[in-house]
C-alpha positions in Angstrom: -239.1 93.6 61.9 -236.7 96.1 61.9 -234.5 97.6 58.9 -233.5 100.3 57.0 -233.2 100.6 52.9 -232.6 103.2 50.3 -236.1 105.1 49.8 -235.9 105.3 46.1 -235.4 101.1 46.2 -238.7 100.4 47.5 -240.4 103.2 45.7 -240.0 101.5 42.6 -241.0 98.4 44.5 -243.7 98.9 46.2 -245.3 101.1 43.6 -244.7 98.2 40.8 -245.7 95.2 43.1 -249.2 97.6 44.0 -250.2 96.9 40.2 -250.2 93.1 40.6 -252.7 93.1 43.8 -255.9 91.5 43.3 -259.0 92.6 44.3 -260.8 89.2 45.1 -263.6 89.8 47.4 -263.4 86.5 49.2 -259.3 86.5 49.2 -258.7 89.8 50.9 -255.0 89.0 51.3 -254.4 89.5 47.3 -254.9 94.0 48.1 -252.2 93.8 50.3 -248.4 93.6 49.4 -246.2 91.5 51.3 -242.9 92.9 53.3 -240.6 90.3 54.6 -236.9 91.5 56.1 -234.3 88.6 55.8 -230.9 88.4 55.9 -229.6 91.2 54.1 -232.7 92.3 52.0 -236.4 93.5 52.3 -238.6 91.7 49.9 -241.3 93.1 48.4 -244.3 90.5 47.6 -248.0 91.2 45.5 -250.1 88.9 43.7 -253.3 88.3 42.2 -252.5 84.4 41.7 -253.0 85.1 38.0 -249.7 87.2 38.2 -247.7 88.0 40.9 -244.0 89.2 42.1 -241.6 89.5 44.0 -238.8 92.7 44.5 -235.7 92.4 46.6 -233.9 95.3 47.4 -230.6 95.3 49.8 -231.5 96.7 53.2 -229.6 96.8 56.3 -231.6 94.3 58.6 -231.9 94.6 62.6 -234.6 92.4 63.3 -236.2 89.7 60.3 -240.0 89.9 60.3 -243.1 89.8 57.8 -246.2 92.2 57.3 -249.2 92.8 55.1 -249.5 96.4 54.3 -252.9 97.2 52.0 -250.7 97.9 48.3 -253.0 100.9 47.2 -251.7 102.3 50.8 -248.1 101.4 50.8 -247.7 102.3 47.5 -249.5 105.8 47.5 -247.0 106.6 51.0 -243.7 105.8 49.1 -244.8 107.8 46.3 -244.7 110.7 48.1 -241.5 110.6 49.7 -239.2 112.9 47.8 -236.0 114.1 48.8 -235.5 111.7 51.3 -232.6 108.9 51.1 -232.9 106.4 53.5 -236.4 104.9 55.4 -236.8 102.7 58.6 -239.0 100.2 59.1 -239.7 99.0 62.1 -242.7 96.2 63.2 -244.8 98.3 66.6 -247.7 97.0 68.0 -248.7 94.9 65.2 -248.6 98.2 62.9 -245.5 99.0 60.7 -243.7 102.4 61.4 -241.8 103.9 58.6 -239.5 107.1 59.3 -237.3 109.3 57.6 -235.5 112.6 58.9 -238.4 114.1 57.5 -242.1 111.9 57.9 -242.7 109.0 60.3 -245.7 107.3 59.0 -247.2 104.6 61.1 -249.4 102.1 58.3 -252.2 98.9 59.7 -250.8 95.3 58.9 -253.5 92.9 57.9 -253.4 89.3 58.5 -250.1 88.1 56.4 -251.0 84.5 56.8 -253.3 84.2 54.0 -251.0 85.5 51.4 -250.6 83.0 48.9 -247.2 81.5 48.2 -246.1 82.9 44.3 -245.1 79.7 42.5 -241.4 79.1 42.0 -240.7 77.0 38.7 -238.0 74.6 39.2 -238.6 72.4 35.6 -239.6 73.3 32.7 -238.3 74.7 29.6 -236.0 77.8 29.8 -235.1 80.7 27.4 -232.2 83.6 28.4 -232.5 87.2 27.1 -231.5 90.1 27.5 -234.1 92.4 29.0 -233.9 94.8 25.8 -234.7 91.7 23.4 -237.5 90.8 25.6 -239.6 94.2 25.5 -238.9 94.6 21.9 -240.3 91.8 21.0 -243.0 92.1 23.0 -243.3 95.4 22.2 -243.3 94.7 18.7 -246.6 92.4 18.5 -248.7 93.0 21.4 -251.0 95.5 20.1 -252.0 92.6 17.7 -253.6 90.5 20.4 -256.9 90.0 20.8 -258.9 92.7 23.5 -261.5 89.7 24.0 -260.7 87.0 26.2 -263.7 84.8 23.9 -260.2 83.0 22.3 -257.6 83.0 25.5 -255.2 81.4 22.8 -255.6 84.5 20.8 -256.0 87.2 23.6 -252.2 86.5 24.4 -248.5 86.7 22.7 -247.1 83.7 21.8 -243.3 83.0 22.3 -240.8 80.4 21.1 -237.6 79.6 20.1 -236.5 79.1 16.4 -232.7 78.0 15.6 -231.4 80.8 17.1 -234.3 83.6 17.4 -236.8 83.6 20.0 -240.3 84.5 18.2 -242.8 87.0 19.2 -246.3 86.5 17.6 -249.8 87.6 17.8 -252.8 87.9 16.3 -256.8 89.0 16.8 -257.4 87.0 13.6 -257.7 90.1 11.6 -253.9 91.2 11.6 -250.8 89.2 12.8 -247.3 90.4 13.9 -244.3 88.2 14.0 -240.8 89.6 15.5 -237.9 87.6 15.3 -235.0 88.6 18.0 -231.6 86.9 17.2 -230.7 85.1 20.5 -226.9 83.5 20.7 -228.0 82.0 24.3 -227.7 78.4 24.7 -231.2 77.9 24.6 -234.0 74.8 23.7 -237.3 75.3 24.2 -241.1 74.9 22.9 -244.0 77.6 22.9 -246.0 79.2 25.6 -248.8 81.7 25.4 -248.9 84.2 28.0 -252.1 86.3 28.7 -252.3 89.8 27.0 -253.2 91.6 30.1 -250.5 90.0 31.8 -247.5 91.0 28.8 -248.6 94.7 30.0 -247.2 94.0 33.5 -244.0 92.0 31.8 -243.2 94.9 29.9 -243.9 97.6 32.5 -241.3 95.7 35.1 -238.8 94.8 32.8 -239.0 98.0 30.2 -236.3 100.2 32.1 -233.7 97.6 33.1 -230.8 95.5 31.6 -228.5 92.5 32.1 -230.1 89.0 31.0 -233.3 87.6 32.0 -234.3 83.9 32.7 -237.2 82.8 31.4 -238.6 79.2 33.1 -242.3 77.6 31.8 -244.1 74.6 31.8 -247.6 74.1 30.8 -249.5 76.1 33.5 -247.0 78.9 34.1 -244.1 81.4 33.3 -241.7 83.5 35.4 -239.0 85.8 34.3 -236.3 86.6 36.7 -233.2 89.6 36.4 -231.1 90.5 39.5 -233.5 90.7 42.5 -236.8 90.9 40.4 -238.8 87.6 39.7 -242.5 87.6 38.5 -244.8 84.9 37.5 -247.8 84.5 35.2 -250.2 82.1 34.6 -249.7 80.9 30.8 -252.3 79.9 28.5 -253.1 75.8 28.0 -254.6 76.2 24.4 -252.8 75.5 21.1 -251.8 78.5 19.5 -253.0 79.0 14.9 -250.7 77.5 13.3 -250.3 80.9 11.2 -247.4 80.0 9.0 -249.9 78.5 6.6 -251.7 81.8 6.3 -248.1 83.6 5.7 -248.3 84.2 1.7 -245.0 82.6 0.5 -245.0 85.3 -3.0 -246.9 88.1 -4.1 -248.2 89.8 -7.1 -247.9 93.3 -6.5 -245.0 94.9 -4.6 -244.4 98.9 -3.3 -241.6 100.5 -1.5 -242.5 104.1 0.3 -241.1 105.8 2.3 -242.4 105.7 6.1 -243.0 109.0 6.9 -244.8 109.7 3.8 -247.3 106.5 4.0 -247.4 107.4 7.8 -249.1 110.7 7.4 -251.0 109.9 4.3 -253.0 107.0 7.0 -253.7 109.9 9.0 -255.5 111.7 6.8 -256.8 109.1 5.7 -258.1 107.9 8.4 -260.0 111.3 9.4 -262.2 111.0 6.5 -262.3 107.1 6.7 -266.0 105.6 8.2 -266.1 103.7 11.8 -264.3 101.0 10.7 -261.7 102.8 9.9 -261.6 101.5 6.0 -259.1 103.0 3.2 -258.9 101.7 -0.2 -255.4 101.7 -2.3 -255.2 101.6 -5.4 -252.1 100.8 -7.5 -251.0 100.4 -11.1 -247.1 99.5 -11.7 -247.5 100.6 -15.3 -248.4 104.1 -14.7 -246.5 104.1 -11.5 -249.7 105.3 -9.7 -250.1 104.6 -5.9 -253.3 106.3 -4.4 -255.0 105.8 -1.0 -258.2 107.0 -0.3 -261.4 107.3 1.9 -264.7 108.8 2.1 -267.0 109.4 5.2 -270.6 110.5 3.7 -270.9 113.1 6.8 -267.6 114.9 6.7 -266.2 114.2 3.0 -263.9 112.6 1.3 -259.8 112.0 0.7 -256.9 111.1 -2.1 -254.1 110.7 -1.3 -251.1 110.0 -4.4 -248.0 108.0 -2.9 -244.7 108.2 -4.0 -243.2 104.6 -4.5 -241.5 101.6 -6.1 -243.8 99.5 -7.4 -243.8 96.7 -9.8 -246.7 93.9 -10.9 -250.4 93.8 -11.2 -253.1 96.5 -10.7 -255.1 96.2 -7.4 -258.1 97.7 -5.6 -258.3 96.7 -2.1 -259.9 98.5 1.1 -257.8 98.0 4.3 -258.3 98.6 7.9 -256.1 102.0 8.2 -255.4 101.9 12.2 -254.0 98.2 11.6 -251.7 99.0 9.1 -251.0 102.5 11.1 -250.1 100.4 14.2 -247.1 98.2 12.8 -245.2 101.8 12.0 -244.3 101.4 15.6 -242.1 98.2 14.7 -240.8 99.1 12.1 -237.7 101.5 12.7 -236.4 101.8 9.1 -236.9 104.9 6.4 -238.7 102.6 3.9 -241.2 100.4 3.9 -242.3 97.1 1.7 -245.6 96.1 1.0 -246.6 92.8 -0.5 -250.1 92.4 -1.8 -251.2 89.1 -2.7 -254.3 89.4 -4.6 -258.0 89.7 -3.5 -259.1 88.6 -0.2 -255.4 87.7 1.1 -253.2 89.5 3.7 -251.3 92.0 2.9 -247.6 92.2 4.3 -245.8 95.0 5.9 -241.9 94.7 6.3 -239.2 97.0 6.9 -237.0 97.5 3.2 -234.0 95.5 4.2 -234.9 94.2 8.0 -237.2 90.8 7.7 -237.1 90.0 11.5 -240.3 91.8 11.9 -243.3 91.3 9.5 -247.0 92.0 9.5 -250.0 90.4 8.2 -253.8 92.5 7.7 -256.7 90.8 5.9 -258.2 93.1 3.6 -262.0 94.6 4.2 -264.9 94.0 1.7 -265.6 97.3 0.4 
C-alpha cells in the first residue's frame, strides 16, 4: 500500500468510522478499522456487524493494498494532526507508516482477514432524501424512543413513506412524536424500524453534510448512502404500535401560548416538581385562567399563571414536565397548540400553524 490523501479527509474518517468498532471479545477484528487503497481512493472501513461503514475519500494511489489498524489508535493519531495538509501512507514491514512534513508515525496492522464484509443491499425497498430532511426528522422524534431494549420495536424510530412525506415516529409508550417531511422524490416504500442506539450514529454521520441520500432496506437491514459515505444497520424484525388509534381525532379543551413563555414556566416548574418530574395545569376557558404548578414537600412549592388562548372545558391534569419540555426542541414556531382530551388521554403538542410535527404525553395520576 502506498498513497497519499488530504489529512483533513481521513480525519473526519477515521475518527467517525472509530465510533462504529465493536468491542467483541471473541471477534477481535471488529476494534480495528479497515484501510484499503484502490484505484483512485483510500477507503475507510469499521463495524460492529450491528452497524458498520464505510468512507471513501480521493487519494492519489501508488501501490493498492489493505491493513487493520486498531480504530481507538488510528483515530486518536489523526486527531492530532493539525496544520498539516497532506499525509502518506505507505504499507513497511507489515506496519503502516504515515508521514507528513511534520510527524512520521509508524502504527501495528492486525490480521485484516477476519474483518467482516459490511452488507451491501442490492433489493429491497428504497426512499431518497436529502440529508437535511433525514436528520430533522430524526432529530425530531428520537428522544421519544424507548432507553430499554425490553421492547426492540419501541427502543427504535420508525420510518415510512406516506403519499408524499416520509414519517418519523417514536414512542416509549408514555409520549409519542410524529414528524412528517414533505418528500417530492419518486419514492414507494413500507416501514422499517431502525435501533435507537444506531439513529445516534445515523445522525452523527449524516448531520453536517448535504446533497441527497439513498436509503435501501429489506427486512433484516438498512443502509444510507451520500457521495463517498455508505453505512449500514441492522433494522428491527418486530411490528411497530399501530399508534394512529391512540392519536385523539378532537379535543375538548384547546390553548395557544406562546413558546418562550410555557418554556420557562416548565423550568420552574420542574425545580419544584418531585422525581417524576410531575406538574399539574389547570385551565378554565371562562375565566381565561391557565396555571401550572408543582410542589416538592422538601424544597417547596410553584404557580405559575400562563398567558393564552383558550377555549372549552375546565381541566385538572398532572403531566410529566421533562416530556412535554423535550418536544420544544421540534417545534421551531413562536406559538404553541395544546389539545387536551379529557381525563386519562394524551395530550397534544403542535406548533400554531405547522401540523407536520405533533406530540403525544399520557397524563400522570396525581
Amino acid at each position: 500500500m502506498k498513497a497519499e490523501t488530504i489529512i483533513e479527509k481521513i480525519k473526519i474518517a477515521a475518527t467517525t468510522a472509530e465510533k462504529m468498532t465493536g468491542k467483541n471479545l471473541s471477534l477481535p477484528a471488529l476494534k480495528s478499522i479497515l484501510l484499503i487503497a484502490k484505484q483512485k481512493s483510500v477507503i475507510i472501513k469499521a463495524t460492529n456487524l450491528d452497524i458498520g461503514i464505510e468512507y471513501e475519500i480521493p487519494a492519489k494511489v501508488e501501490e493498492e493494498g489493505v491493513a487493520a489498524i486498531p480504530g481507538a489508535i488510528l483515530g486518536g493519531m489523526l486527531s492530532g494532526l493539525s496544520g498539516e495538509e497532506i499525509v502518506s501512507i505507505e504499507s513497511v514491514n507489515n506496519n503502516v507508516l504515515f508521514s507528513t512534513k511534520k510527524n512520521s508515525t509508524v502504527l501495528k496492522t492486525t490480521p485484516y482477514e477476519d474483518f467482516p464484509l459490511i452488507p451491501k443491499i442490492s433489493n429491497g425497498e428504497k426512499m431518497i432524501i436529502s440529508a437535511e430532511k433525514l436528520i430533522s426528522g430524526l432529530r425530531s422524534v428520537w428522544y421519544s424512543a424507548a432507553l430499554s431494549d425490553i421492547k426492540p420495536e419501541i427502543a427504535s424510530v420508525y420510518l415510512y413513506q406516506n403519499e408524499k412525506n416520509i414519517v418519523f415516529v417514536a414512542t416509549d409508550s408514555f409520549r409519542l412524536a410524529e414528524k412528517k417531511i414533505e418528500n417530492k422524490k419518486d419514492t414507494n416504500a413500507d416501514g422499517v424500524i431502525v435501533p435507537l442506539k444506531n439513529v445516534s450514529e445515523i445522525i452523527r454521520v449524516f448531520g453536517e453534510r448535504s446533497g441527497d441520500i439513498e436509503i435501501l432496506f429489506n427486512k433484516n437491514q438498512i443502509s444510507f448512502e451520500n457521495n463517498g459515505v455508505y453505512v449500514f444497520s441492522r433494522t428491527i424484525d418486530g411490528v411497530f404500535p399501530d399508534y394512529q388509534q391512540i392519536i385523539p381525532k378532537e379535543h375538548t379543551t384547546e390553548a395557544i401560548v406562546l413558546k418562550k413563555d410555557f418554556q420557562n414556566a416548565l423550568k420552574i416548574a420542574t425545580i419544584f416538581s418531585e422525581k417524576f418530574n410531575q406538574v399539574v395545569f389547570t385551565i378554565k376557558p371562562k375565566d381565561s385562567y391557565f396555571e401550572i404548578k408543582s410542589k416538592n414537600s422538601a424544597i417547596g412549592e410553584n404557580t405559575t399563571t400562563m398567558d393564552a388562548s383558550i377555549s372549552g372545558e375546565d381541566i385538572v391534569m398532572g403531566f410529566n414536565a421533562k416530556y412535554i419540555s423535550d418536544s420544544m426542541q421540534s417545534i421551531a414556531e413562536d406559538s404553541i397548540l395544546l389539545q387536551f382530551n379529557g381525563p386519562n388521554k394524551p395530550l397534544v403538542i403542535k406548533g400554531l400553524s405547522n401540523k407536520s410535527f405533533r406530540y403525544l404525553v399520557m397524563p400522570m395520576n396525581r
